[in-house]
Backbone as a chain_set.jsonl record, in Angstrom:
{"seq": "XXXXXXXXXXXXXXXXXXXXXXXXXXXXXXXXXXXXXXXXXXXXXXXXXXXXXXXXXXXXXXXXXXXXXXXXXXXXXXXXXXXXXXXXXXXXXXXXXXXXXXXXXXXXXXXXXXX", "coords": {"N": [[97.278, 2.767, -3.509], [95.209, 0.201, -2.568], [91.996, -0.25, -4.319], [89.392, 0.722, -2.602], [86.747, -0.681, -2.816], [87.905, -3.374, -3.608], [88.495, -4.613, -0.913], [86.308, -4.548, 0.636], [84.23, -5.967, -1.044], [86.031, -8.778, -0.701], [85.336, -8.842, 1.982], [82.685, -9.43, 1.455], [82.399, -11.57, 0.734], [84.103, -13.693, 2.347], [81.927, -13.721, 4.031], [79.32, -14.819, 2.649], [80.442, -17.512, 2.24], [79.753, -18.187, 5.187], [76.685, -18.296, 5.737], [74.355, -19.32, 3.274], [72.531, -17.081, 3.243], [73.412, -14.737, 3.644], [74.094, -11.208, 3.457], [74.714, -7.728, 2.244], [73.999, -4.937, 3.555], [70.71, -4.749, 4.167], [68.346, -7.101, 5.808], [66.803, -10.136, 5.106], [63.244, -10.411, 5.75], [61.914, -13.295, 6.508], [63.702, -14.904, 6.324], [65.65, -17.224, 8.111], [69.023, -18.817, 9.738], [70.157, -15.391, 9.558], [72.716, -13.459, 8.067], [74.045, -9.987, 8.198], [75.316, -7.809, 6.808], [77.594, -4.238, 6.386], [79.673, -1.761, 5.642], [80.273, 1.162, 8.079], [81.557, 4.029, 7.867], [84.469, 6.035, 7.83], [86.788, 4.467, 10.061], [89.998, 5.118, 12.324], [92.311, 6.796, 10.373], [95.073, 7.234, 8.6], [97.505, 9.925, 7.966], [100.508, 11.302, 5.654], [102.186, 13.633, 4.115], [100.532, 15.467, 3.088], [98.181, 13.431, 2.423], [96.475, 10.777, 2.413], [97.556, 7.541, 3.787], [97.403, 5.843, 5.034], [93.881, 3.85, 5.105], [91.239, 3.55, 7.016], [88.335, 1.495, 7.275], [85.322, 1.056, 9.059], [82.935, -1.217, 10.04], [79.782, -3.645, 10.462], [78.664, -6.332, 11.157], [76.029, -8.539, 11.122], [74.337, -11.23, 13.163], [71.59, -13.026, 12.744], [69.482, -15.334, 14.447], [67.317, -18.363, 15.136], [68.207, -20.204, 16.784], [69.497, -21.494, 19.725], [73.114, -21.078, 21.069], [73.807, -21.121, 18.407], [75.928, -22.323, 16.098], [77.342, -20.899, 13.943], [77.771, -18.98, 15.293], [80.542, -18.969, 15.826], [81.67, -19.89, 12.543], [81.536, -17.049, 12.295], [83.235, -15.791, 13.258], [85.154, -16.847, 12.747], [85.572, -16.337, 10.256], [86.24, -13.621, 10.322], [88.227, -13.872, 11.668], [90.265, -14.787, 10.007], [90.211, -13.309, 7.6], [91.465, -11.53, 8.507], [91.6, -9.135, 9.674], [90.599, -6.344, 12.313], [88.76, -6.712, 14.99], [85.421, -7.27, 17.212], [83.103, -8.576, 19.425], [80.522, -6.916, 19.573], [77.819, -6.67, 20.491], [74.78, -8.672, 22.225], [71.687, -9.658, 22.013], [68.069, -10.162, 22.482], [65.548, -10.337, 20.554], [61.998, -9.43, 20.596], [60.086, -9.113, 18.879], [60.816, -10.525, 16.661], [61.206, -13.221, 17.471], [64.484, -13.801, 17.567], [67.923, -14.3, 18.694], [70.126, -12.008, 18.352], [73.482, -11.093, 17.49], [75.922, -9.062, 17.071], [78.696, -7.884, 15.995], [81.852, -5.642, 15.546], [84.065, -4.378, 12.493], [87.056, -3.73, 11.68], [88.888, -2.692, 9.179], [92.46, -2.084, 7.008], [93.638, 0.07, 4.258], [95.858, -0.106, 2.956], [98.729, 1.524, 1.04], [100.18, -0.944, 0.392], [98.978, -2.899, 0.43]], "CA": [[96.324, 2.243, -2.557], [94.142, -0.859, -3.344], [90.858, 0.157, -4.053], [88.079, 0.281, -1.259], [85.355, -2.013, -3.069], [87.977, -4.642, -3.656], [88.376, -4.796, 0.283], [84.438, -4.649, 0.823], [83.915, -7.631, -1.578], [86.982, -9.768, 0.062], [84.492, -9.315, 3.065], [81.594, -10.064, 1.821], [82.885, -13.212, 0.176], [83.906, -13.916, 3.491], [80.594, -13.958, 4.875], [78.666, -15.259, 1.924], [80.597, -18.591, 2.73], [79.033, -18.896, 5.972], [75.962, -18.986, 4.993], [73.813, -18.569, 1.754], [71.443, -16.201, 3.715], [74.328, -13.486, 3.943], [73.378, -10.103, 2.588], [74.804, -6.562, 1.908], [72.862, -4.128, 4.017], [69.367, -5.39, 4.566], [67.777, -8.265, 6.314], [65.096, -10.628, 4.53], [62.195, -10.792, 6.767], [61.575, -14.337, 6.918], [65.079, -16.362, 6.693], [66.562, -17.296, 9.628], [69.536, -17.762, 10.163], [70.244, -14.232, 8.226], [73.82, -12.478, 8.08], [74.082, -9.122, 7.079], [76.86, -6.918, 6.982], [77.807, -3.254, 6.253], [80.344, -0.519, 5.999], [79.362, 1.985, 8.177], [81.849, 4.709, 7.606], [85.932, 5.613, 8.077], [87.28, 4.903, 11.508], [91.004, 6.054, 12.576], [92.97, 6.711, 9.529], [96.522, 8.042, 8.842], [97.328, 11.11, 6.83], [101.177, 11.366, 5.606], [102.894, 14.049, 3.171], [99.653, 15.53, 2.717], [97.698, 12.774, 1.738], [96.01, 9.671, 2.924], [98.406, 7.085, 3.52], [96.168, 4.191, 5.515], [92.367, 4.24, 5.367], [90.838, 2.138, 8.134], [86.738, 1.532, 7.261], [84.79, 0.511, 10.345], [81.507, -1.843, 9.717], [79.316, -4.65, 11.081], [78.276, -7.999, 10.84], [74.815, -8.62, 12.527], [73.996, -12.301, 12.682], [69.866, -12.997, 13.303], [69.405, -16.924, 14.765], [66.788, -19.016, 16.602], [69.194, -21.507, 17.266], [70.655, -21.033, 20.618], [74.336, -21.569, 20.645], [74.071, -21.73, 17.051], [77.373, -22.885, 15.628], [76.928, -19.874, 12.885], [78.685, -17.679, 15.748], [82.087, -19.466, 15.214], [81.796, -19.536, 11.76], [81.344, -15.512, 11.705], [84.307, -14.959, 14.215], [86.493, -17.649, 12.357], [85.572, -15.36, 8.826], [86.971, -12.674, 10.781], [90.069, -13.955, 11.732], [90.623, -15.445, 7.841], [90.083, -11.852, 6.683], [92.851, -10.748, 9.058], [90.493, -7.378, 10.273], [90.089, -6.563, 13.704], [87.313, -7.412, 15.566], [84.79, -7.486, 18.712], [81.678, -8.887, 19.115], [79.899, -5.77, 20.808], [76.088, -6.472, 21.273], [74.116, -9.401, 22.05], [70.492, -9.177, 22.16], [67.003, -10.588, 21.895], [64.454, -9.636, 19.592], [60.716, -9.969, 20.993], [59.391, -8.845, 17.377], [61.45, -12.18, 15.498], [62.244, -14.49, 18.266], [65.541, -14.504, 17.312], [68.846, -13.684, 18.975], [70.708, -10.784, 16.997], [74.496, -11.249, 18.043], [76.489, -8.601, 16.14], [80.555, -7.689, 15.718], [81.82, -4.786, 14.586], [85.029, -4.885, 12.429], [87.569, -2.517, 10.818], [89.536, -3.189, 7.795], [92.895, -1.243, 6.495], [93.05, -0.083, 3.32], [97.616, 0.623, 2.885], [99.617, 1.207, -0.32], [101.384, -2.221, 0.16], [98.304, -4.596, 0.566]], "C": [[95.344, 1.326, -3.296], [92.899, 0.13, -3.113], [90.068, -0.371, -3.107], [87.619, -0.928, -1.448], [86.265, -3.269, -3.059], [88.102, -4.954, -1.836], [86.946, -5.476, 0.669], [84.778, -6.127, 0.016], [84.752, -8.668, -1.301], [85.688, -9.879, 1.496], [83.675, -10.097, 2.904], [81.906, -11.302, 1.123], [83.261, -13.892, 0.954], [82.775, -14.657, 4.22], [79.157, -14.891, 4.162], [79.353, -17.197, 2.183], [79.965, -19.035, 3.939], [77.947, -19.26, 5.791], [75.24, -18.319, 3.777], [73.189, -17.4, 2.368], [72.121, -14.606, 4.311], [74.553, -12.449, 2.897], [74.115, -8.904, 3.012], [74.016, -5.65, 2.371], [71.587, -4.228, 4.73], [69.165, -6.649, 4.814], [66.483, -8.689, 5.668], [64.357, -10.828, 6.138], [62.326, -12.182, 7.283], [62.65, -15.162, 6.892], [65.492, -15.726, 7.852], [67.546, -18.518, 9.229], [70.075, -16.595, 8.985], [71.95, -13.697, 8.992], [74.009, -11.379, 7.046], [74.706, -8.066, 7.917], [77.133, -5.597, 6.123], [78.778, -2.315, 7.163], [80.07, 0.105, 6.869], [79.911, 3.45, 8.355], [84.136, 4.723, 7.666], [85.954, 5.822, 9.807], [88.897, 5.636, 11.28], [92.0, 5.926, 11.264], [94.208, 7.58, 9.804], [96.917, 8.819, 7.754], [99.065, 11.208, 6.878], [101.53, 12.493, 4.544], [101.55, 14.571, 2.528], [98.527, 14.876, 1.784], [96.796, 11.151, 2.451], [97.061, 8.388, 3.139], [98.122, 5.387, 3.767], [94.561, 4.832, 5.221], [91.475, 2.69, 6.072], [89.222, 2.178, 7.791], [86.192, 0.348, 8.255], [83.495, -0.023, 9.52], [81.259, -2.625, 10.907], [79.168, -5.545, 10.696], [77.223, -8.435, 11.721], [74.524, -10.302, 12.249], [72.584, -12.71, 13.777], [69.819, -14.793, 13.353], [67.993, -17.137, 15.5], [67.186, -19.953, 17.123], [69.975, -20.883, 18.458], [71.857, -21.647, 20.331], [74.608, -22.263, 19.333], [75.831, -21.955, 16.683], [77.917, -21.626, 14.333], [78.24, -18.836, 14.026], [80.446, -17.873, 15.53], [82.094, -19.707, 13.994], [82.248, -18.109, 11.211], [82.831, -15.187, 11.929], [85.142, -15.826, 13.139], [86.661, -16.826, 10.818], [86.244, -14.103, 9.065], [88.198, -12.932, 10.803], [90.68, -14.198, 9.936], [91.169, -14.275, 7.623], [91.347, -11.191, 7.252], [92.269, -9.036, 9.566], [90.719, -7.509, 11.632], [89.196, -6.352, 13.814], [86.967, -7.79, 16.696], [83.721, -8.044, 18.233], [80.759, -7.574, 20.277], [78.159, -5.707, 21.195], [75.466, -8.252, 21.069], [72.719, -9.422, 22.451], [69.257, -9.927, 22.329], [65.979, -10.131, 21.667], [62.955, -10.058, 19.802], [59.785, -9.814, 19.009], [59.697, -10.083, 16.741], [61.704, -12.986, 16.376], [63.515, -14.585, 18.097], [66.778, -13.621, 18.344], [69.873, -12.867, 17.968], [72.189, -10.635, 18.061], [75.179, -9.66, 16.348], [78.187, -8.003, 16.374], [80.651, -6.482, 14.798], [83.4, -5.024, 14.3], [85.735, -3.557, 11.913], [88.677, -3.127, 9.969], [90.946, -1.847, 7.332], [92.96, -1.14, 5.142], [94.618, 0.673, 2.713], [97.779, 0.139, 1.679], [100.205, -0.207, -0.699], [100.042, -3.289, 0.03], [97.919, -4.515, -1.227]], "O": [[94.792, 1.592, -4.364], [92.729, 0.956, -2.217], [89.982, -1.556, -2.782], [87.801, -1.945, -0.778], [85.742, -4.287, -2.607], [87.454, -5.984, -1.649], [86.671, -6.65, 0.917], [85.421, -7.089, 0.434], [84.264, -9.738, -1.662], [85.262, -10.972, 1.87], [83.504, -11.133, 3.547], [80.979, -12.09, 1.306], [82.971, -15.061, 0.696], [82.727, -15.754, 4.775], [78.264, -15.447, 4.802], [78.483, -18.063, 2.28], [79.571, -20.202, 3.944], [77.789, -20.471, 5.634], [75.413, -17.173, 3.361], [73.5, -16.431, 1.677], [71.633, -13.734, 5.03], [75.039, -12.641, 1.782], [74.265, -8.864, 4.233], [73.109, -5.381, 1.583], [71.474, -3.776, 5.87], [69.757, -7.458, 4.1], [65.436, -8.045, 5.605], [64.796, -11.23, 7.216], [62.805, -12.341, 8.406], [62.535, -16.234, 7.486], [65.638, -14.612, 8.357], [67.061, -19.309, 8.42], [70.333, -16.863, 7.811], [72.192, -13.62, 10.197], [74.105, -11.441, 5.82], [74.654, -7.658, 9.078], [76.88, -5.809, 4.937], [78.864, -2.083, 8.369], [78.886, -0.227, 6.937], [79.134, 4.252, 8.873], [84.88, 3.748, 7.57], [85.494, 6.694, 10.544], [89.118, 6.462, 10.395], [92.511, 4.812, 11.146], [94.42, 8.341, 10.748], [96.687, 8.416, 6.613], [99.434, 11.217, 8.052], [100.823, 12.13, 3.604], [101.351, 14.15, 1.389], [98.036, 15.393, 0.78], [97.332, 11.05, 3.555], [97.564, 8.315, 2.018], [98.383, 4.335, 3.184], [94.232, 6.016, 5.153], [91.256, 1.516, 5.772], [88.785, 3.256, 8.194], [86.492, -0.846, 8.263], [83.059, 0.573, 8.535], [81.896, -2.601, 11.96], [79.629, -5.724, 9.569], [77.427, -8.683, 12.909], [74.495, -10.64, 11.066], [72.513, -12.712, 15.006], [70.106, -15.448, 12.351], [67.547, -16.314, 16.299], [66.537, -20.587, 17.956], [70.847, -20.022, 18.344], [71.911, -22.586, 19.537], [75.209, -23.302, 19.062], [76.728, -21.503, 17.394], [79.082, -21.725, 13.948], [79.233, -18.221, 13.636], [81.288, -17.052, 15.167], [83.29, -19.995, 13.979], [82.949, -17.869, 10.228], [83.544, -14.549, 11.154], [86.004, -15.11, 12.63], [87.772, -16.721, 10.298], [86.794, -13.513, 8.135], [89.108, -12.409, 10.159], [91.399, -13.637, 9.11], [92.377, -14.1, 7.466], [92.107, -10.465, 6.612], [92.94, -8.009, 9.671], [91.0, -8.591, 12.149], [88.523, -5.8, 12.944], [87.707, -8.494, 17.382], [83.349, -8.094, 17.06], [80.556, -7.589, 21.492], [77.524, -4.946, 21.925], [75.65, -8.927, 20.056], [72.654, -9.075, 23.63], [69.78, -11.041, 22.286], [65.374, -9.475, 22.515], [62.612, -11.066, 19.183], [59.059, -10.571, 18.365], [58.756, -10.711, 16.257], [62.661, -13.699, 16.075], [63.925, -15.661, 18.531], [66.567, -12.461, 18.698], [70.253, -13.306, 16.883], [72.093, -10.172, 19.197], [74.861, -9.531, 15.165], [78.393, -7.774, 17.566], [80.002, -6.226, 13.783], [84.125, -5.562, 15.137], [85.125, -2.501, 11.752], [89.251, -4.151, 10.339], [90.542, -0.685, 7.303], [92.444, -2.075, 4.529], [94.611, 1.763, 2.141], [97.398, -0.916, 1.172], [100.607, -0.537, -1.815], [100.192, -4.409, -0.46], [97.389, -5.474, -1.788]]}, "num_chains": 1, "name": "protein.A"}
């Protein structure tokens, strides 16, 4: 089985192309637009011959804008497809505290003997 982290860092290398302001966990206060993305545990995995055989890890991708119809949202989704993950976009929001719209996707990643 490939290791986890190299998965994780295929993501975030991913996301660090869209833009510079794309972060591991936490959000800077003051950049806008900000992308920041995290694991956030295992979703449905597959157990064979007593043992793990897939390991699927579910995360997010929150992306913070004041740009309506920023162009940033097809960037994110098109980093998705690249990566080959599946993927929704499940909340869109607006934030009275930052002005900004907070669009976020959640994704899941496998993690099989062969990749």
């Amino acid at each position: 089985m490939i290791a986890l982290q190299n998965k994780l860092r295929q993501i975030g290398e991913a996301f660090a192309a869209v833009t510079e302001n794309a972060c591991h966990y936490f959000r800077p206060v003051t950049a806008f637009p900000a992308l920041i993305w995290a694991e956030s545990g295992e979703a449905e995995s597959f157990h064979a011959d007593n043992r793990k055989s897939c390991q699927t890890i579910q995360g997010t991708v929150d992306l913070f804008t004041k740009t309506e119809f920023d162009p940033l949202l097809d960037d994110v989704q098109a980093a998705l497809e690249g990566l080959g993950v599946a993927w929704y976009l499940s909340s869109v929001q607006y934030e009275d505290e930052t002005n900004a719209i907070h669009y976020e996707w959640t994704w899941e990643v496998a993690n099989r003997g062969e990749d």
